[in-house]
N, C-alpha and C positions, 0 to 999 in steps of 0.2 A: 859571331853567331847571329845577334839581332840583325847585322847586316845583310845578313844572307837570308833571314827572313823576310826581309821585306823586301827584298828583289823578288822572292816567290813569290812571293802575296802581289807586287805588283804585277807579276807574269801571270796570275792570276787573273786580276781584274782586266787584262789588256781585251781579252777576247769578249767582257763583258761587252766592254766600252764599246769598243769595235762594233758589235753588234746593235746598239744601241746606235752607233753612229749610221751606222749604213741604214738601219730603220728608217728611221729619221731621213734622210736623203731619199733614199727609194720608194718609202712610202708613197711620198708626194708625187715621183713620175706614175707609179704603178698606178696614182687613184687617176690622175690624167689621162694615162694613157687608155685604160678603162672605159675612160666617161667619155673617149672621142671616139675610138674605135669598136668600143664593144657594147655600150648602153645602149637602152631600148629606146632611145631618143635619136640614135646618131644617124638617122637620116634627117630628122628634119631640117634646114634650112638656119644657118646664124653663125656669127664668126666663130673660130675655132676654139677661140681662147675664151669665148664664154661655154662653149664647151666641155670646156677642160677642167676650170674653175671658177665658182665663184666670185671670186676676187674682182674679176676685172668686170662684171657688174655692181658689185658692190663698192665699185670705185664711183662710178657714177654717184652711184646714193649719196655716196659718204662726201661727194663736193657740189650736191647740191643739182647736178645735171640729169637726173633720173629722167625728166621730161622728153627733154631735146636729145636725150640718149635713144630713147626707147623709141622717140619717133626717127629716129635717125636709122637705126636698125631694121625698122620697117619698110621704110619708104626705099633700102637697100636688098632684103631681103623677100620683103609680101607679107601676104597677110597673114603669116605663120611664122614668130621668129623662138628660137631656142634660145633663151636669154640665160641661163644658168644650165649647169649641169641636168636639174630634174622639175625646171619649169619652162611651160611654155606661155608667149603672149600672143594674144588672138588680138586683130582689129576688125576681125569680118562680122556679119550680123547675125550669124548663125550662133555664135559665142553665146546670147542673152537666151535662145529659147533651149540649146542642146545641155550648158552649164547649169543656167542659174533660174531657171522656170523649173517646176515639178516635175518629174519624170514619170509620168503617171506608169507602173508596172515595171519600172528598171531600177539598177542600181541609183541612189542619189550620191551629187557629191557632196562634199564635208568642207567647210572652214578650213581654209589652207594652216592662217595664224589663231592659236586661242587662245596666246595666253596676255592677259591682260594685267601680271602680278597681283590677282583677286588672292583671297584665302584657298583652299582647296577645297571645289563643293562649291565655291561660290558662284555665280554667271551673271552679267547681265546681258541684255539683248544683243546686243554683238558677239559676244565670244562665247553666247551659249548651245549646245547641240541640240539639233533640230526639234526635240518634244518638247524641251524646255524654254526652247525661243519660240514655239509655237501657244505655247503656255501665257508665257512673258507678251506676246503680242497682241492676244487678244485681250489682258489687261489692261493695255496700255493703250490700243489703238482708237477706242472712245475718249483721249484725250484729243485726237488730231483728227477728228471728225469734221466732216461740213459743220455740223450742227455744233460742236465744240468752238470751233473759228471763228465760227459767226458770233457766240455769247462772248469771245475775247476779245473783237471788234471795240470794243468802248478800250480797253485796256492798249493795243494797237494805238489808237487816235492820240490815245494819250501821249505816248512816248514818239509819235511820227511827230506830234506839235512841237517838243521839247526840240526835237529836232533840226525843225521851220525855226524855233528864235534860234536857235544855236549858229545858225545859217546867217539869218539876220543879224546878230552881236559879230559876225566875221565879216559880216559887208560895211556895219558903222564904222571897223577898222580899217576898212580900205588896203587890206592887206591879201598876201594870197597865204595859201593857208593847206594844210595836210587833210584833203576830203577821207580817205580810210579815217583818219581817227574817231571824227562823229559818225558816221557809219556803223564800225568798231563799238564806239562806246554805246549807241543805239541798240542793235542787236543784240548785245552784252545785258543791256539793261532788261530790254524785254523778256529773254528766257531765263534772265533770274527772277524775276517777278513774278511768271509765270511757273516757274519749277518749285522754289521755296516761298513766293510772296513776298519778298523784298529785294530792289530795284539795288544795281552795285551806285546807283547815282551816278557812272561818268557821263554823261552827258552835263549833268549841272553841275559837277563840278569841274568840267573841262579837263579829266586826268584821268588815265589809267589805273583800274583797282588792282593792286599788287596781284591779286589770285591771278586776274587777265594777261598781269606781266611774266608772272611763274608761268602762267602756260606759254608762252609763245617763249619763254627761256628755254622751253624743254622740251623743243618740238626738233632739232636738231638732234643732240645729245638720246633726246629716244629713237630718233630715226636711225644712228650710229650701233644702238644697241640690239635693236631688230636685227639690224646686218650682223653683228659678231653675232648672235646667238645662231643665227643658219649655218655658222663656217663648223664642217668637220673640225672634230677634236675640241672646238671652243665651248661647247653649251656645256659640256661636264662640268670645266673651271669656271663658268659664269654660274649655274646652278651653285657652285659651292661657295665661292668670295663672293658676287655680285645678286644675286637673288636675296636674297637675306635682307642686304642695306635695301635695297628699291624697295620690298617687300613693310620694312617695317618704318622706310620716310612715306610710301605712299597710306600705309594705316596708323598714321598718330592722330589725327583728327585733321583732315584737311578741311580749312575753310569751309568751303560748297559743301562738302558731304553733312560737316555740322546744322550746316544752315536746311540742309536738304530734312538730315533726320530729325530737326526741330517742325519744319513745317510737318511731318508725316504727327508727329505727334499729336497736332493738333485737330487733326480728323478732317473729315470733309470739308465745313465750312459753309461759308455762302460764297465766297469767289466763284468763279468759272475757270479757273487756273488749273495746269495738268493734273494736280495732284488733286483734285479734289474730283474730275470724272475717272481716276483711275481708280481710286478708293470704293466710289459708286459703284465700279461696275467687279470689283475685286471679290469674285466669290470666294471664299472661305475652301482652301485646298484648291479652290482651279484657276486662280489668279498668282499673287506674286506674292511672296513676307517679305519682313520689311526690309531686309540686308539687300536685297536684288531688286527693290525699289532704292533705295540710296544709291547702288552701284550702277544701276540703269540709268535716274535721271542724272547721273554723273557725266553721263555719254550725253545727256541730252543737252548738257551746261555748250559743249564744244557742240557738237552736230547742229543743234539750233539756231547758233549763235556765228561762228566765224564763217562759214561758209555762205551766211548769206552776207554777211558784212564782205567778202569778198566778191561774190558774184553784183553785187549793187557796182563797186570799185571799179569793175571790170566794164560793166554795162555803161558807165558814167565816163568811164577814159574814151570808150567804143565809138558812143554816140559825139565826142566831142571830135574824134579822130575823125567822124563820117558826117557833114553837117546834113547832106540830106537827109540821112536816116535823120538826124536830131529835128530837121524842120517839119518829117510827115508826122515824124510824133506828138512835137508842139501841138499840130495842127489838130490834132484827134482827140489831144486831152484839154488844151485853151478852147476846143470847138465842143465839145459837151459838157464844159465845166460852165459856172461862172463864179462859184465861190466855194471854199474849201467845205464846206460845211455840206455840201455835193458829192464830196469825193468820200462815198464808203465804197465796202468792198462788192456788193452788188454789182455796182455801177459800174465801178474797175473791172468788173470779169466780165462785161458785155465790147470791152475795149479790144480786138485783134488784133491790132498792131500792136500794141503795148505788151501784149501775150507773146508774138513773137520776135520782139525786140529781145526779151528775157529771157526764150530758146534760144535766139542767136547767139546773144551773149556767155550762153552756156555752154554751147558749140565751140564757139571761138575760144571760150576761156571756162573751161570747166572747172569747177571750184576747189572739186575732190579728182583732184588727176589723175593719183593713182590708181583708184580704183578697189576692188576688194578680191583679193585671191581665192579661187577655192581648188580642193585635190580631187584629184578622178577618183571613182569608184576603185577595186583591189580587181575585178573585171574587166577595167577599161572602159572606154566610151567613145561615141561619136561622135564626131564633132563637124557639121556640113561635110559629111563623106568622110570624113578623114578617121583613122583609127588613132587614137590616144591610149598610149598602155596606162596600168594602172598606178595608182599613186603617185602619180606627178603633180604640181603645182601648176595650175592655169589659169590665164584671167584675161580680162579685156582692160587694158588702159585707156579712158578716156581720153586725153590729152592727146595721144596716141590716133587712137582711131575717133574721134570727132574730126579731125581737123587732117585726115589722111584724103589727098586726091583719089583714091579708091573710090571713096566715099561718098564724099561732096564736091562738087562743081564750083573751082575758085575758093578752096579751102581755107584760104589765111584771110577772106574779105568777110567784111562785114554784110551780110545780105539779108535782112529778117523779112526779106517779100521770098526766101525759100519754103516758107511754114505757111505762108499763105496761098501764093500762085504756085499748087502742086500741078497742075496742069502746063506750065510753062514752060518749052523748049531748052528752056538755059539751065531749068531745074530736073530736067528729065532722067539724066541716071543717078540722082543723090538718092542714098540706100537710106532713109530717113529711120528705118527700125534700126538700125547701129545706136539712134541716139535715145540714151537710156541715163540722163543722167543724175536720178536719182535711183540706179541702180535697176534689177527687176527680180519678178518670182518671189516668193513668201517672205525673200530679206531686204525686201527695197524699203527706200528710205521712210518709216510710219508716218516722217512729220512733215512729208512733200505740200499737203494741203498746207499749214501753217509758212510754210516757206513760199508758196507763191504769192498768196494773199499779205505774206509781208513785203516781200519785192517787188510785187505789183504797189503799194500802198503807198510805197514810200516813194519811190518812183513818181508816181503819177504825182506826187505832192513836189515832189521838187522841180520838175518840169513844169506842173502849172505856176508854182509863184516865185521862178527863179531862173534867169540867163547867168548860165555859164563860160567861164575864161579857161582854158587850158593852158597854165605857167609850164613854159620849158616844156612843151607837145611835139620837141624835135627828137627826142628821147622815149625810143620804143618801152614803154611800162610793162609790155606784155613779156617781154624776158626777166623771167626772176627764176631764183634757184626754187627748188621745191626738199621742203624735207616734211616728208610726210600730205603739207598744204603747201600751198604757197606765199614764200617769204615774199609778200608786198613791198614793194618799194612807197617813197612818198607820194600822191598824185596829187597836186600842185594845183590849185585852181582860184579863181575870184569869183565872187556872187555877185549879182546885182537883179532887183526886187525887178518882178514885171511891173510897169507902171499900167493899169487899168483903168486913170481916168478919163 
């Protein structure tokens, strides 16, 4: 008798299974078949299979080729490619004023990604929505003022000198030597000092501050996680096992945020350091509290820091790759200099070549490659003619369209007389409004100011009292995988002092 029940019971469950199983199998062609043939996207332009799934963009991500993917797609398809199911990549110029400028009278779009594992309710200036990041910016944006810059100026010198011996103790050694890491450790130092008022010290102590080395351990691994969290069916089981652990390793007291909400406590001050014109100018209800100061200048620890530490890297392999460019530069900053004590930031931003040496190199080698997503209005939107339904994901890839023949005139060269001889036959159809990259419209980068007057500063100091060697220059530096930034390879160099007497 038992036996015969359970042969029912399993005749039973057979047609469960079954149904479960054929789910499972058909689901997946039905959502393909869908998204190739029937989505509000399926005319645009891009292979089938990004199309159809996810996936096989998020292969790219996940091995590091996002870059040479996306531009690879483009330069096959134009300036319109369907990279996912329900995003699109723009490289045209149109992208910066139809997107991401104000839409004065129209739908605006939205922040594609928000979530930044904060608490709930919490925001800071990245992943906040528009009232609130408008909120957030005007507290903030009297930190990276002219008039801010300029009073940081002494603090800058400081750490550009540490720099200069840093340089010199690697020439006594007669060795060649890893330029990102004093770079690295440089910027590092500076926008800790400036966000909490104490300096992580690697430049004097020639090492990496473990916080520095967590973040670039977990720039992969988070880049990996972004991708499962977009694939159907996976955000429900990441919400429910994987939110939780991110959630409460990112709120135990990290390092920076300690250090962050120790300097808040201590009020304005006399520094000239962010936190203390943020404070000044933080009205009571129409400024920031102090959770979304912690979590902002959290953003500010990365955004201040590694991206100019890369774009210096970049600019320094560039010019060594291009010796002309290197000797008209020499020539402009050894020809108005005569001793470092000359070199402020004034005087740096009367310099034009030196200006457009650091667009070029931006050009060439954008810092932030990927860029920043946003979604179309639930109306849809225009986009240079084009109709875009609504709710899609779209953006402009730097990396992408900087360096797209579209674009620019000898795309992969080094040319920084393009920013300068606009009039110039050779420079005639470069679409110069593509290049946007620190972003534009009400989200562009607040600390653009403090970012060139560091990369100008530093710059002009290591060109005035130093001749450069490129170790091993037969090795393109400019290929590196990207997750999320760019994983830097070593770039390999020698110093030796100008001799001035």
């Amino acid at each position: 008798m038992s036996n015969t029940t359970g042969i029912l019971q399993g005749l039973e469950q057979r047609p469960i299974v079954a149904i479960l199983t054929a789910t499972a199998v058909l689901y997946p062609i039905g959502y393909m078949i869908y998204n190739v043939f029937f989505h509000p996207l399926r005319k645009f332009p891009g292979p089938w299979i990004a199309a159809a799934t996810p996936w096989y963009y998020a292969y790219s991500v996940m091995t590091g080729r996002q870059a040479s993917h996306n531009s690879a797609l483009h330069k096959k398809y134009g300036e319109v490619v369907r990279v996912k199911p329900n995003e699109l990549s723009f490289i045209s110029e149109n992208i910066w004023k139809d997107v991401y400028m104000h839409r004065q009278g129209q739908p605006q779009t939205e922040k594609a990604r928000r979530d930044h594992f904060l608490p709930p309710g919490l925001f800071n200036i990245v992943n906040a929505p528009d009232d609130v990041h408008a909120r957030q910016r005007r507290a903030v944006s009297h930190a990276f003022s002219d008039r801010a810059v300029k009073e940081q100026e002494p603090l800058l010198q400081k750490y550009v000198d540490q720099l200069m011996g840093y340089l010199r103790d690697m020439e006594q050694q007669d060795e060649s030597f890893d330029m990102v890491a004093p770079l690295n450790f440089m910027t590092f130092d500076v926008i800790a000092d400036l966000a909490f008022g104490e300096s992580f010290h690697a430049l004097e102590k020639k090492q990496t501050h473990s916080w520095i080395s967590n973040f670039f351990d977990r720039l992969k691994p988070g880049c990996l996680m972004f991708e499962v969290m977009e694939m159907p069916g996976l955000l429900t089981l990441f919400n429910l096992f994987i939110r939780p652990m991110i959630e409460r390793m990112m709120w135990k007291g990290d390092y920076v945020e300690t250090k962050i909400a120790e300097r808040l406590e201590r009020g304005v001050g006399e520094r000239p350091d962010l936190m203390s014109f943020v404070l000044k100018n933080n009205d009571a209800g129409k400024g920031m509290n102090k959770k979304e100061i912690v979590a902002t200048f959290g953003i500010f620890m990365v955004a201040g820091s590694e991206t100019t530490g890369t774009l210096l890297s970049g600019a320094i392999y560039l010019l060594q790759k291009n010796p002309r460019v290197m000797e008209k530069l020499k020539a402009e900053i050894r020809g108005t200099f005569t001793g470092n004590e000359e070199i402020n930031l004034t005087r740096i931003g009367q310099l034009p070549y030196l200006h457009a040496v650091i667009d070029e190199a931006m050009r060439r080698y954008p810092p932030a490659p990927q860029g920043i997503s946003r979604k179309s209005p639930a109306s849809g939107i225009n986009i240079g003619g084009q109709h875009v339904p609504g709710n899609v994901v779209i953006g402009v890839h730097p990396a992408s369209a900087f360096r797209s023949p579209v674009n620019f005139s000898e795309p992969l060269e080094y040319i920084p007389e393009r920013w300068i001889e606009t009039d110039n036959p050779r420079f005639k159809n470069d679409r110069r409004d593509v290049f946007k990259p620190f972003s534009a419209g009400p989200r562009n980068c607040v600390g653009q100011n403090l970012a060139y007057a560091e990369m100008k500063l530093i710059l002009a100091k290591i060109v005035f009292n130093f001749d450069l060697e490129l170790v091993g220059g037969d090795v393109d530096w400019l290929e590196q995988d990207t997750f999320i930034l760019w994983i830097k390879k070593p770039l390999m160099v020698k110093v030796k002092s100008v001799n001035r007497r």
